[in-house]
MARZARO-454384 format. One record per residue (C-alpha): residue in three letters; chain; x, y, z. Coordinates in steps of 0.25 Angstrom, whole numbers, plus 5000, padded with zeros to 4 digits. Each point is the difference from the previous one (the first is absolute). Layout:
N
<node rest="ALA" kette="A" c1="X" c2="Y" c3="Z"/>
...
***
This chain:
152
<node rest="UNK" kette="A" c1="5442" c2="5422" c3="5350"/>
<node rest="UNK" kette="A" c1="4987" c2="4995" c3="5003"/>
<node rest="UNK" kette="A" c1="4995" c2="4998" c3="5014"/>
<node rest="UNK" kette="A" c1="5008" c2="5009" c3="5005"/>
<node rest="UNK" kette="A" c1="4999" c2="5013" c3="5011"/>
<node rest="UNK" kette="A" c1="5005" c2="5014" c3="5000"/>
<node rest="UNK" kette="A" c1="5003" c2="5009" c3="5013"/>
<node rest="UNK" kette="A" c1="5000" c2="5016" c3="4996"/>
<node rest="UNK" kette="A" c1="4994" c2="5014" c3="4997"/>
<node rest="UNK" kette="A" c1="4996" c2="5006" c3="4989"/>
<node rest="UNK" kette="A" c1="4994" c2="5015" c3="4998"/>
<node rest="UNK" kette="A" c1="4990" c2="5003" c3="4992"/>
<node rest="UNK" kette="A" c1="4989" c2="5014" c3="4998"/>
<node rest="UNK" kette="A" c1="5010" c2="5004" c3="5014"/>
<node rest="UNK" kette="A" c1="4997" c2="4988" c3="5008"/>
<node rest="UNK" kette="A" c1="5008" c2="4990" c3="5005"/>
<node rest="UNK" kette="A" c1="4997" c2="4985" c3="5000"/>
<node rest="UNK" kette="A" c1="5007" c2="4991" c3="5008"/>
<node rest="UNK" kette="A" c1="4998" c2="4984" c3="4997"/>
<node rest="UNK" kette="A" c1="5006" c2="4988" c3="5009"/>
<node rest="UNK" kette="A" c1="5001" c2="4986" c3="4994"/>
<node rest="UNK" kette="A" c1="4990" c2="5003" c3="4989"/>
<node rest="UNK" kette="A" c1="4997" c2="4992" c3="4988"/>
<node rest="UNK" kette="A" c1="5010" c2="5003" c3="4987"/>
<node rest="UNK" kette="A" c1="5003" c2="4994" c3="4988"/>
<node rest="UNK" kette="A" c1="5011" c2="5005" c3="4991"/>
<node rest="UNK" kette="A" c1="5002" c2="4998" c3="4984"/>
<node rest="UNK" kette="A" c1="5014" c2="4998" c3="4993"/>
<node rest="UNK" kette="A" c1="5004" c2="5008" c3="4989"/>
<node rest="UNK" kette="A" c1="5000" c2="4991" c3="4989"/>
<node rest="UNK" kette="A" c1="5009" c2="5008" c3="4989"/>
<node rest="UNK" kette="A" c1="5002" c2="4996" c3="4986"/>
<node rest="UNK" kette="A" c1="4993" c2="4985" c3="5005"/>
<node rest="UNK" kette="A" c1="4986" c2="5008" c3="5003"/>
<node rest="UNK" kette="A" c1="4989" c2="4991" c3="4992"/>
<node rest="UNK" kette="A" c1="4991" c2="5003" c3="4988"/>
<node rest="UNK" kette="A" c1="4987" c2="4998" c3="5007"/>
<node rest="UNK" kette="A" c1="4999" c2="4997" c3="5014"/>
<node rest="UNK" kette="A" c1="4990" c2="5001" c3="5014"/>
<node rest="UNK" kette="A" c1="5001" c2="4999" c3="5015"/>
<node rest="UNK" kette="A" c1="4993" c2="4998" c3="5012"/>
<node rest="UNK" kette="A" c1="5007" c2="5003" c3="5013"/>
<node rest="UNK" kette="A" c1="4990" c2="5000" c3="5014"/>
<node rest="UNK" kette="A" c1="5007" c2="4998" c3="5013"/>
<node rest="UNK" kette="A" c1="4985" c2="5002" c3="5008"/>
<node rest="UNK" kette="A" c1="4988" c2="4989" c3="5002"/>
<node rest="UNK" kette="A" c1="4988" c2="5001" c3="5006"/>
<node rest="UNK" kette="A" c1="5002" c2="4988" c3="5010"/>
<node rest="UNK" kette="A" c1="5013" c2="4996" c3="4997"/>
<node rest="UNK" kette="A" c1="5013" c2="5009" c3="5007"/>
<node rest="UNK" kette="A" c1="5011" c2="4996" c3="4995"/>
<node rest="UNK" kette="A" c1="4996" c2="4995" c3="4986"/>
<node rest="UNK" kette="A" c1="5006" c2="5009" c3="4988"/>
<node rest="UNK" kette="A" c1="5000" c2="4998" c3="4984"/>
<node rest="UNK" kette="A" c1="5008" c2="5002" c3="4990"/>
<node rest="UNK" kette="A" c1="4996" c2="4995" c3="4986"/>
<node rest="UNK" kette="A" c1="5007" c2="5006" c3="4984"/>
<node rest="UNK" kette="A" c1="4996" c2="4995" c3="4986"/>
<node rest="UNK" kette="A" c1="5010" c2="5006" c3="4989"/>
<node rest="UNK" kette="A" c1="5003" c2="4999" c3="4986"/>
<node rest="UNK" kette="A" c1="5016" c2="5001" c3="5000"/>
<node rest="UNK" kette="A" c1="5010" c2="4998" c3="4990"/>
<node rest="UNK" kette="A" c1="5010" c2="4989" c3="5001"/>
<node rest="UNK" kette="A" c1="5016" c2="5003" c3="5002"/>
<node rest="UNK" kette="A" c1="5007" c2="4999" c3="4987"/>
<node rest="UNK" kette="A" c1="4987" c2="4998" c3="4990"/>
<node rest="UNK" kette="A" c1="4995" c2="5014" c3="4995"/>
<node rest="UNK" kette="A" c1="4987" c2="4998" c3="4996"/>
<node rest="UNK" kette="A" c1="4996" c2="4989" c3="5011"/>
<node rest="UNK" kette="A" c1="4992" c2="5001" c3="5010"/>
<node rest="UNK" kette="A" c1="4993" c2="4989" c3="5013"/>
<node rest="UNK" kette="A" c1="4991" c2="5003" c3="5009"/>
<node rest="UNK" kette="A" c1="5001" c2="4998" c3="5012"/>
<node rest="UNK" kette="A" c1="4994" c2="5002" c3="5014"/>
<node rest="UNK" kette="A" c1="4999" c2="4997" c3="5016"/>
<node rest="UNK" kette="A" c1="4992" c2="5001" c3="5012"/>
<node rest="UNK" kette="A" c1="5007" c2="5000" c3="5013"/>
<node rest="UNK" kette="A" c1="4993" c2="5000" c3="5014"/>
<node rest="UNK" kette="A" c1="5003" c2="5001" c3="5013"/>
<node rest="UNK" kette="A" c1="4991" c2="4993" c3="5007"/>
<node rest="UNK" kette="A" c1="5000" c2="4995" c3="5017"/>
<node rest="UNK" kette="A" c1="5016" c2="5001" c3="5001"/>
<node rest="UNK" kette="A" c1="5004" c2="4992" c3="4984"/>
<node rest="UNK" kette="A" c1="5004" c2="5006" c3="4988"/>
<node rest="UNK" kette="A" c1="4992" c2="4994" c3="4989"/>
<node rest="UNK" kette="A" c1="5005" c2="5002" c3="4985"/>
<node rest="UNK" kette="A" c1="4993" c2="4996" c3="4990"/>
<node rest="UNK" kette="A" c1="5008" c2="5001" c3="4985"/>
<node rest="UNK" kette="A" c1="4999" c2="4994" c3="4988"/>
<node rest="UNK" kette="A" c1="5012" c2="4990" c3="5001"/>
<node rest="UNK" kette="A" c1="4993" c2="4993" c3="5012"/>
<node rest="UNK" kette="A" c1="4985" c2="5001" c3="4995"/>
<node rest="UNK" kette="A" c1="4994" c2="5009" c3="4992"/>
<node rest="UNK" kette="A" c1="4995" c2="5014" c3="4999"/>
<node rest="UNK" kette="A" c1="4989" c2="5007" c3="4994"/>
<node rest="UNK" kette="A" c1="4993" c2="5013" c3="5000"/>
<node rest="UNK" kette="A" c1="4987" c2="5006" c3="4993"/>
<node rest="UNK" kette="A" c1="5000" c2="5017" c3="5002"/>
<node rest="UNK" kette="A" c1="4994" c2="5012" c3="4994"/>
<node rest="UNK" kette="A" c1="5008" c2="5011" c3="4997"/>
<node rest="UNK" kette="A" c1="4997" c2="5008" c3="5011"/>
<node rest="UNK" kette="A" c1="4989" c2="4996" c3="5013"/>
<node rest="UNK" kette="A" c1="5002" c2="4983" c3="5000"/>
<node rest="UNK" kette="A" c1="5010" c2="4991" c3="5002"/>
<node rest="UNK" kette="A" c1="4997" c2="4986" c3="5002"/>
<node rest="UNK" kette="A" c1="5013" c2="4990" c3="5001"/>
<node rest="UNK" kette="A" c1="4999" c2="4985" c3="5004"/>
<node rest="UNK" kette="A" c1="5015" c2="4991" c3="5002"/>
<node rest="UNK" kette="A" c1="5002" c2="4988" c3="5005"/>
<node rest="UNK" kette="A" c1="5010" c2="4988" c3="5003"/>
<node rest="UNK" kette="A" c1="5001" c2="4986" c3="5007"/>
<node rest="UNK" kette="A" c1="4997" c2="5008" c3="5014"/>
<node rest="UNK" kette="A" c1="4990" c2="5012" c3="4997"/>
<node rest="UNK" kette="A" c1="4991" c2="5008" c3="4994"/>
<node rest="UNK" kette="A" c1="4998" c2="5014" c3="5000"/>
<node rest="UNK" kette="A" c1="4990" c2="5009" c3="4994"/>
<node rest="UNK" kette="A" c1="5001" c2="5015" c3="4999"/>
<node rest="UNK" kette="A" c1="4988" c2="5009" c3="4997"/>
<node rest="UNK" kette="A" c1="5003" c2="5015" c3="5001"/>
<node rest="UNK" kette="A" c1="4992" c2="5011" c3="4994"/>
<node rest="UNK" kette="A" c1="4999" c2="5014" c3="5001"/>
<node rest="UNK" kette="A" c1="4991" c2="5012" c3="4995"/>
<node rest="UNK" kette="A" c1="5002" c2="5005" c3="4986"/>
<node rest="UNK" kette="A" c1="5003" c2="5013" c3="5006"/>
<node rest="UNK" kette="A" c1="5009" c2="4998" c3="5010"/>
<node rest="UNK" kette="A" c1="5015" c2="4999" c3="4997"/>
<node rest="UNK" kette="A" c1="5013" c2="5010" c3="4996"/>
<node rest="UNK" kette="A" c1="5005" c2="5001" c3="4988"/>
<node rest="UNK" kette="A" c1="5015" c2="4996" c3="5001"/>
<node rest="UNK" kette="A" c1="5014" c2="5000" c3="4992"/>
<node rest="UNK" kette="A" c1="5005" c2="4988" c3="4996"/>
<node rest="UNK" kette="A" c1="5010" c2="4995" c3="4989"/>
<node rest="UNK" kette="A" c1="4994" c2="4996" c3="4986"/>
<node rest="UNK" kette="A" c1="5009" c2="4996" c3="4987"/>
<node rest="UNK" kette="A" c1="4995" c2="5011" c3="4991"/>
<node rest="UNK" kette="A" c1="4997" c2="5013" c3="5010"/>
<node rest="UNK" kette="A" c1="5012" c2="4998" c3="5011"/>
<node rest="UNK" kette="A" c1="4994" c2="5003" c3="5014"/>
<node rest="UNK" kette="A" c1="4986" c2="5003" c3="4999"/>
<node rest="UNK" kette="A" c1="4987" c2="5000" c3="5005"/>
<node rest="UNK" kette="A" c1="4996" c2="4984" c3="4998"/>
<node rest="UNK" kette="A" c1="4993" c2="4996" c3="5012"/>
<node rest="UNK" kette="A" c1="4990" c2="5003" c3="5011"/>
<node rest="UNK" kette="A" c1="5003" c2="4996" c3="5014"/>
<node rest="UNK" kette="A" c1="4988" c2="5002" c3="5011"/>
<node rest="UNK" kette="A" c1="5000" c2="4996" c3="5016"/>
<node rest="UNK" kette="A" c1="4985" c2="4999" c3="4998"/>
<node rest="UNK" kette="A" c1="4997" c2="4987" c3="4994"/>
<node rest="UNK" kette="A" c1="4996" c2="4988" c3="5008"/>
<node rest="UNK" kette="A" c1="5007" c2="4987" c3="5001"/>
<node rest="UNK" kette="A" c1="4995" c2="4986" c3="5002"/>
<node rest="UNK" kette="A" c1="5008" c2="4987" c3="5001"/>
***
């Protein structure tokens, strides 16, 4: 779910925080399909821009039925002034440049658009999270940081 709002409370440290209508995105669980390698961008706020949100994954998966092989493959999907724009490889072409951790630049395009994503983050920031792998079953793989900057 990306572009989406929530509506609720949470407690945290004894307090109560209550939200109306706030940003929220929301991952899928993706089971025995998680990818070997993979990265994301999600921001649902720009300076400028209400409204505008993006989504954008490049991920080494393995193909149904072919142990052994795997694609990548990636996306950038934006809301942008009231249209969904999806940008995928088989309507255009998609690729991405990143670090492991602190940069992530991705570029598609197709007949129509052209998107560019730039989104950094200190070194520092970030938590560790869980996450499948092949060899360690769920364990901590990855990073994830509200902290970063986002430029499209």
């Amino acid at each position: 779910m990306a572009h989406g709002t929530a509506t609720g409370s949470f407690k945290w440290g004894g307090k109560t925080f209550a939200f109306k209508d706030a940003p929220a995105y929301a991952e899928k669980n993706w089971g025995g399909a998680f990818p070997s390698k993979w990265h994301w961008v999600q921001c649902n706020s720009f300076d400028g821009e209400p409204g505008m949100s993006v989504t954008a994954v490049g991920a080494r998966r393995g193909l149904l039925g072919l142990p052994g092989i795997e694609e990548d493959v990636g996306m950038i999907g934006l809301h942008y002034r009231g249209r969904f724009i999806e940008l995928v490889p088989w309507n255009g072409s998609v690729e991405w440049d990143v670090d492991p951790w602190g940069r992530w630049l991705l570029r598609a395009r197709n007949p129509q658009y052209e998107a560019l994503l730039e989104a950094t983050c200190s070194p520092s920031a970030g938590t560790p999270l869980r996450a499948p792998t092949a060899a360690q079953g769920l364990a901590p793989f990855c990073k994830d940081t509200f902290a970063g900057a986002a430029r499209a």
